[in-house]
Rosetta silent file (secondary structure, phi, psi, omega in degrees, C-alpha in Angstrom):
SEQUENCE: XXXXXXXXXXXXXXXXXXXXXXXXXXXXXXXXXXXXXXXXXXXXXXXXXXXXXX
SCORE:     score description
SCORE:     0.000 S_00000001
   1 L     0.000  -32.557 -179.776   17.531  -18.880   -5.357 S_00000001
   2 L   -41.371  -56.007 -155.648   16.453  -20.549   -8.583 S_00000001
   3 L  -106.877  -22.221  171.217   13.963  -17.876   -9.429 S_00000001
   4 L  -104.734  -14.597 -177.070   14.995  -14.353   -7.648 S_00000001
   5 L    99.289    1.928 -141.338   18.731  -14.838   -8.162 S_00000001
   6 L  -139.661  145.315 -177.450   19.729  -13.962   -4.701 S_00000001
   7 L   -78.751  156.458  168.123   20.299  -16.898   -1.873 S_00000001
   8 H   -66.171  -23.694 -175.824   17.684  -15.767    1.805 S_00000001
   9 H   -75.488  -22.150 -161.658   20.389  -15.177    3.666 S_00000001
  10 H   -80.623  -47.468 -171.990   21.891  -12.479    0.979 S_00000001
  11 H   -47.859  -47.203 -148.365   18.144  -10.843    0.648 S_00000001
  12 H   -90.068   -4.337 -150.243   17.792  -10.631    4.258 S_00000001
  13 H   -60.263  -16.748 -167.526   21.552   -9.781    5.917 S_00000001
  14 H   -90.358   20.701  167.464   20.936   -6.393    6.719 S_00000001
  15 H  -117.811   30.866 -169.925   18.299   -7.909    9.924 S_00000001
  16 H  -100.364 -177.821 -166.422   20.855  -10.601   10.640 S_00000001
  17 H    32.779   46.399 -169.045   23.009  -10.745   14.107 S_00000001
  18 H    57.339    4.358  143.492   19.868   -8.091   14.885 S_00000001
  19 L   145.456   63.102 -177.043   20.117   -5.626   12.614 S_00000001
  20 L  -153.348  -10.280  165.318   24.068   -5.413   12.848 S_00000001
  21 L    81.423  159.729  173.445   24.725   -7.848   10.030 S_00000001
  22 L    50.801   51.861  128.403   27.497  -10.114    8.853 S_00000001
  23 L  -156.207 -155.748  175.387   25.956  -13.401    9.804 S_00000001
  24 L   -88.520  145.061 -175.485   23.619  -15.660    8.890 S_00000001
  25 L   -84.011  156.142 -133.791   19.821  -15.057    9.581 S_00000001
  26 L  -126.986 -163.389  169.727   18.563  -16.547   12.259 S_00000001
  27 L   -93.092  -18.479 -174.038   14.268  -17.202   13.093 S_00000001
  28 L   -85.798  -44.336 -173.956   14.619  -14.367   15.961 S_00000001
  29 H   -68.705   -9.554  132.009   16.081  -11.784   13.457 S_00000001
  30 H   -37.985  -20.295  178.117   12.971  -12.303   11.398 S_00000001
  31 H   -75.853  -14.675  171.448   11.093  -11.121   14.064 S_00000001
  32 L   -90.180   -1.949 -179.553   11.772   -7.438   12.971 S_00000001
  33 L   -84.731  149.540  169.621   10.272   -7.582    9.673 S_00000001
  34 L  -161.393  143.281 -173.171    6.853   -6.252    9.171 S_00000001
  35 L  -117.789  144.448  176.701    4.630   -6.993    7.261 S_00000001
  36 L  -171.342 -175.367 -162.894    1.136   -4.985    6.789 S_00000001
  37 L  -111.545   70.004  176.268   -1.142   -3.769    4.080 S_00000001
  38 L   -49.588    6.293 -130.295   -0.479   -0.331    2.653 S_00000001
  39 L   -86.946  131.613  170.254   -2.701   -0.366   -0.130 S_00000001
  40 L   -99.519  105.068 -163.447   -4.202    3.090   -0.620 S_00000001
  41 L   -97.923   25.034  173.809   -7.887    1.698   -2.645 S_00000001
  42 L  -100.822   50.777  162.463   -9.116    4.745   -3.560 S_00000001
  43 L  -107.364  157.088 -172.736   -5.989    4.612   -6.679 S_00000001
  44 L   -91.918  177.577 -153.307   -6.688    2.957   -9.638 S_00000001
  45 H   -74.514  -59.012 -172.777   -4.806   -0.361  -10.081 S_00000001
  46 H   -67.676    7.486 -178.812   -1.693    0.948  -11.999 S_00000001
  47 H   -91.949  -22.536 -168.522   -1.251    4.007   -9.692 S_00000001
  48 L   -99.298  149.248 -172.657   -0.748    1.921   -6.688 S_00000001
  49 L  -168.844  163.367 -166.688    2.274    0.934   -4.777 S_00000001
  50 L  -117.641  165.494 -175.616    4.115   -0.132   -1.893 S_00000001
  51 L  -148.826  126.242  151.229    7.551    1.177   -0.099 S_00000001
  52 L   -21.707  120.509  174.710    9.395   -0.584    2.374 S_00000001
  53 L   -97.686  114.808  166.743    9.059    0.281    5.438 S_00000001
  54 L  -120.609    0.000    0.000   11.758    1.199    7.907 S_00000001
């Protein structure tokens, strides 16, 4: 919280009660995030970027 400003539960709320919100997040509602590597390499380094996926 120190360093992004924002407490984990506040970042995360919209996967909490299972993607319905308005409680605290739990270790199972974590289970919907994904994570993977989008990286397009043939862009040069300041050209490149990532988007959220939903």
């Amino acid at each position: 919280k120190d360093i992004f400003k924002e407490s984990f539960d506040a970042v995360f709320e919209h996967l909490a009660n299972n993607g319905r919100g308005g409680a605290k997040v739990s270790e199972e509602d974590l289970r919907s995030l994904l994570f993977g590597d989008f990286l397009r390499p043939d862009l040069e380094v300041e050209e490149r970027f990532y988007e959220e996926v939903k």
